[in-house]
C-alpha positions as CSV (number, residue, x, y, z in Angstrom):
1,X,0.0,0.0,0.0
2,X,1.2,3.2,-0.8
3,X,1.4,6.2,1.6
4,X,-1.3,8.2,-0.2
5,X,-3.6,4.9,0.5
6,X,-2.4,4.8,4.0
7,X,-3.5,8.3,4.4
8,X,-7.4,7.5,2.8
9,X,-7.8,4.4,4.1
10,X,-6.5,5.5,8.0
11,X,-9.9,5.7,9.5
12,X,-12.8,2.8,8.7
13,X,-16.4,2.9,9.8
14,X,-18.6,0.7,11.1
15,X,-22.0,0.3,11.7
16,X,-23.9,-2.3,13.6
17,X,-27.7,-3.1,14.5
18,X,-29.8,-5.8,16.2
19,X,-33.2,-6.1,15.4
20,X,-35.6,-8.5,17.0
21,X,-38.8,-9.7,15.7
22,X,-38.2,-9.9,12.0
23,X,-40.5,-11.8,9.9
24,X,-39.9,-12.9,6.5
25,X,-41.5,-15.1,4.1
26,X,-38.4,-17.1,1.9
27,X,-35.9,-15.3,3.9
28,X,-33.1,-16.5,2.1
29,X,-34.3,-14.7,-1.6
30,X,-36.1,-11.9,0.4
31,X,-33.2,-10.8,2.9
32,X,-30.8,-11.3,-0.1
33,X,-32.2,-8.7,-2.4
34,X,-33.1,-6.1,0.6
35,X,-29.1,-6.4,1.4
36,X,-28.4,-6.0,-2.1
37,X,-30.3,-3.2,-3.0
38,X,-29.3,-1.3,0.3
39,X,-25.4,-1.7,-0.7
40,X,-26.5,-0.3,-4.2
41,X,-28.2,2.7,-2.4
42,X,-24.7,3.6,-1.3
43,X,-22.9,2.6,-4.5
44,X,-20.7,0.1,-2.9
45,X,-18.7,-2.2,-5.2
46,X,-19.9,-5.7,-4.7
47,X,-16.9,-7.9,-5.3
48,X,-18.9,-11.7,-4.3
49,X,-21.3,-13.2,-2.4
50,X,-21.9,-15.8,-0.2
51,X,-25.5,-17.3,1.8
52,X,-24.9,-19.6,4.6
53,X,-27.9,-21.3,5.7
54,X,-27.4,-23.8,8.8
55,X,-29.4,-26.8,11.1
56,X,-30.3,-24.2,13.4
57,X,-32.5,-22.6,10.9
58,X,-29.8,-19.4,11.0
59,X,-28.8,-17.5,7.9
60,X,-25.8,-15.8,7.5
61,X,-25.5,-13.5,4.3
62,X,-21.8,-12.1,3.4
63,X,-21.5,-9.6,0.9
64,X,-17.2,-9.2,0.2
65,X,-17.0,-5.6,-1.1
66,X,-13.6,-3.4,-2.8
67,X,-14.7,-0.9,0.5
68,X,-14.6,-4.1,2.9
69,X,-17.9,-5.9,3.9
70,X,-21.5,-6.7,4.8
71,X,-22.6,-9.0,7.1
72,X,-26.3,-10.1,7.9
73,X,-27.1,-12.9,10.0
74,X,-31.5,-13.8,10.8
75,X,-32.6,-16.3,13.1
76,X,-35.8,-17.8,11.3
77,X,-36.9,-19.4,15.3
78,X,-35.9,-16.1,17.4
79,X,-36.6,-14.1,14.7
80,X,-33.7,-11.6,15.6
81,X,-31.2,-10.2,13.4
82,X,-27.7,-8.7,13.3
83,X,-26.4,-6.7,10.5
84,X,-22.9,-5.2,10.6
85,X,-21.0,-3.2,7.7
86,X,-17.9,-2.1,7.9
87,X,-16.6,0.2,4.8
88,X,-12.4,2.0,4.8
89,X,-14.2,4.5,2.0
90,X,-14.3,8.1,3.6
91,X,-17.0,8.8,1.1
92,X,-19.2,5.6,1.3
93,X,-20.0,5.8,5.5
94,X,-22.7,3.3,4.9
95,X,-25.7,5.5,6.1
96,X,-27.8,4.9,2.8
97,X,-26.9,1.9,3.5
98,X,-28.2,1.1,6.7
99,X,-31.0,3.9,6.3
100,X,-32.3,1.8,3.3
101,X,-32.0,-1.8,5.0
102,X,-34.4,-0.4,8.5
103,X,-37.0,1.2,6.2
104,X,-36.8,-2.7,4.8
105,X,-37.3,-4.7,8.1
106,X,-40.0,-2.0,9.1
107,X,-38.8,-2.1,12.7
108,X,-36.1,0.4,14.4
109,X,-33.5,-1.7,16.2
110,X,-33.0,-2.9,19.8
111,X,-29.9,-1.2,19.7
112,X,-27.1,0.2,17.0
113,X,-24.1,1.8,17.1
114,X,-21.8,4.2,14.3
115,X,-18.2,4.1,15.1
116,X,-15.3,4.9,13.8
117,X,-12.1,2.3,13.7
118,X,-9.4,4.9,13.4
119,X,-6.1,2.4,12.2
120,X,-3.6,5.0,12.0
121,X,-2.1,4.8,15.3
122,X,-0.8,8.7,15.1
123,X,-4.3,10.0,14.5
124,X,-5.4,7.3,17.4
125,X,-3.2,8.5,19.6
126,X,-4.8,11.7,19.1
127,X,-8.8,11.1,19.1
128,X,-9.1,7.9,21.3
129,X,-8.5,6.1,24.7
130,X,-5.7,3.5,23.9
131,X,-4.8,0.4,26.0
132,X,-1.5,-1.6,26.5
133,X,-4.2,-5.0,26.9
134,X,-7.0,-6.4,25.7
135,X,-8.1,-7.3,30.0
136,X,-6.8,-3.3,30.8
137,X,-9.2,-2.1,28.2
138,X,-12.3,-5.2,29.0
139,X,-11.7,-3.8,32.9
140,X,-11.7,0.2,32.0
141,X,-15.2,-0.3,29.9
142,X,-16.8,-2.7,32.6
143,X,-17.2,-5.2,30.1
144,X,-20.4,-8.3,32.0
145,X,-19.0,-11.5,30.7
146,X,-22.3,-12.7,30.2
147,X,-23.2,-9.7,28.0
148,X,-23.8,-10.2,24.2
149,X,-21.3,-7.4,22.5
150,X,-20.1,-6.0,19.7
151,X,-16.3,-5.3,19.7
152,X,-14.0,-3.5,17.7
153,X,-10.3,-3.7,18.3
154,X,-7.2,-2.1,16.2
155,X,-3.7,-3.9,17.0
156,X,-0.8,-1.2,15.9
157,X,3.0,-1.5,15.4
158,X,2.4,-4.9,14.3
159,X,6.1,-6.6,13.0
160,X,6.0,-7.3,9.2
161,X,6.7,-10.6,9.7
162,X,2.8,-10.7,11.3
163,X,1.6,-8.8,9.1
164,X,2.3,-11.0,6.1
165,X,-0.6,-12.5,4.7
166,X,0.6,-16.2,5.2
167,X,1.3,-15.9,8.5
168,X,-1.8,-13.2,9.5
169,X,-4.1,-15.7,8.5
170,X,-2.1,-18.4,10.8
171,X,-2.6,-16.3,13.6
172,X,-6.3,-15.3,13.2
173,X,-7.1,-18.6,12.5
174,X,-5.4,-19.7,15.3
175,X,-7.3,-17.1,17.7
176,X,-10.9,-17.5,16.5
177,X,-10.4,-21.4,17.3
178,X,-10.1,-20.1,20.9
179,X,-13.6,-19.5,20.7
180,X,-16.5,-21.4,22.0
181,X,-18.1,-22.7,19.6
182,X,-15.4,-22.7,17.0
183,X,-16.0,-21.1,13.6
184,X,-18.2,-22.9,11.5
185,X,-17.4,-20.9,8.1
186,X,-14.0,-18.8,7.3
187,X,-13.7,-16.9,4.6
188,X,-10.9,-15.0,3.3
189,X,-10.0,-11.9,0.3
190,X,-6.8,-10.7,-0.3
191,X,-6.8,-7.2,-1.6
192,X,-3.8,-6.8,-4.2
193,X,-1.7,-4.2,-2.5
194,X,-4.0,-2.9,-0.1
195,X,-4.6,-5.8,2.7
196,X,-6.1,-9.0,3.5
197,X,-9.8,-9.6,4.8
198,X,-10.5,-12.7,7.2
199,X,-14.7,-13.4,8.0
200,X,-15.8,-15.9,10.5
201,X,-18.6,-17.6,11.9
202,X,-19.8,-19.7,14.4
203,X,-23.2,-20.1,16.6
204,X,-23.6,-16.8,17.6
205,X,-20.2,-15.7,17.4
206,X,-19.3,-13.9,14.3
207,X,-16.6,-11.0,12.9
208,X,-14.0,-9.4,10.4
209,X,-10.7,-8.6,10.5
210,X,-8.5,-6.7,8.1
211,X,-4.9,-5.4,7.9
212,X,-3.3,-2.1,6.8
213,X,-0.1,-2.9,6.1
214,X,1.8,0.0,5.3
215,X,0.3,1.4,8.5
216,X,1.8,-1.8,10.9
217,X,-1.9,-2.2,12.0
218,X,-4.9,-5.0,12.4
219,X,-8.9,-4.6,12.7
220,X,-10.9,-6.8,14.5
221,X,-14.3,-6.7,15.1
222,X,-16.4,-9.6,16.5
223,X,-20.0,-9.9,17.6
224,X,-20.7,-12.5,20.5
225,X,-20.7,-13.0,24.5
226,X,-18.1,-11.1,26.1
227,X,-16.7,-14.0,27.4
228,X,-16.1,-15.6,23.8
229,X,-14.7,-12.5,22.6
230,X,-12.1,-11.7,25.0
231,X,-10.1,-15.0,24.4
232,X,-9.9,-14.5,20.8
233,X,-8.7,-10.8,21.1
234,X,-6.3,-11.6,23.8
235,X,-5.0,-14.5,21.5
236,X,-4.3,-11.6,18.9
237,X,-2.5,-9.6,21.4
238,X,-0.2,-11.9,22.2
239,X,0.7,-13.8,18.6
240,X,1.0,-10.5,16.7
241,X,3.2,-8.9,18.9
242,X,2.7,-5.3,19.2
243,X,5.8,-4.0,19.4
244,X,4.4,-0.6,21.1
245,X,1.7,-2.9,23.6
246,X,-0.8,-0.4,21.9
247,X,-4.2,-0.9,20.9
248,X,-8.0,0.7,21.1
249,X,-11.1,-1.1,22.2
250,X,-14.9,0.3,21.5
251,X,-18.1,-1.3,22.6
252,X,-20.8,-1.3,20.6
253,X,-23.7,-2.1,23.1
């Protein structure tokens, strides 16, 4: 990646949403175009596509974009759902998205949250509450254990021997087996010159990551119980070895 990348792609944006009491009739064709025609409505790039249907009558809907990704996952017995974008674009902030998706499911959500993932550690340093941990950062929030969240975490001064694709991918997979249940589906983009995407789900457990090499840095974002989450971000910590101990930690809900 080239510094004048480095500089456009420094600060990502994410938006998340749970919804709860969604009915659909053929979900899987219905929540696919709705998705669809909301990343149109923001003029996102749409790169692939994947639907994930499972035995426990869950659907999980990935939609692999040049800006990043879209994630939807419905569960056709609870009848909740979880949809969470994340675009690098500084002019694609996925609002039309979004906007266009809730006027679709007719319902405001239990909860959302807009957030920035700022992944140039200078302009971190500057706007946000860093930690030298992943349990210094769970501890300052006041993070329940038994609490369904949605974290976002940015690793900085990251070696280049981590952040080489081969061995990134060793390491997330690695950290997202930590989890409990394991990861059911992995998928994984590389972007030529710009970084390296890693999706991953599991039984309510799901989340991206994605590196910036030429800024030493590594997003990870993962929707679950607390006490899921924490292992596989403090596997991170220690297996891409920081060499600052420096890293941010938001909370969605």
């Amino acid at each position: 990646m080239n510094q004048e990348l480095d500089e456009r792609f420094s600060i990502g944006n994410e938006i998340y949403a749970r919804f709860s009491g969604i009915e659909l009739s053929k979900p899987k064709t219905r929540l696919n175009k709705i998705s669809l025609n909301s990343l149109y409505a923001n003029n996102f790039e749409i790169l692939g596509s994947s639907i994930y249907p499972s035995v426990e009558d869950e659907l999980m809907l990935v939609y692999l974009l040049s800006e990043s990704h879209l994630m939807v996952l419905y569960d056709q017995k609870t009848k909740e759902m979880f949809f969470a974008l994340y675009t690098c674009s500084p002019e694609k902030d996925g609002r039309k998205t979004f906007d266009y998706f809730k006027k679709k499911m007719k319902k405001e959500p239990d909860w959302q949250s807009d957030s920035k993932a700022i992944v140039k550690k200078e302009v971190s340093l500057k706007e946000e509450k860093g930690y030298s941990s992943i349990h210094e950062a769970v501890e300052d929030l006041k993070l329940n254990p038994e609490d369904e969240n949605y974290l976002s975490c940015v690793f900085y001064d990251i070696p280049e021997k981590n952040i080489d694709e081969n061995k990134l991918e060793q390491i997330i997979t690695k950290a997202v087996n930590v989890a409990n249940p394991k990861p059911t589906t992995e998928l994984v983009h590389r972007f030529d010159g710009q970084g390296y995407t890693y999706l991953h789900k599991s039984r309510r457990l799901f989340g991206g990551g994605h590196s910036y090499p030429g800024l030493k840095s590594f997003h990870q974002s993962v929707f679950g119980k607390v006490k899921h989450i924490v292992p596989v971000l403090a596997s991170l910590e220690k297996t891409l070895e920081s060499e600052t101990r420096y890293l941010t930690l938001r909370k969605a809900a």
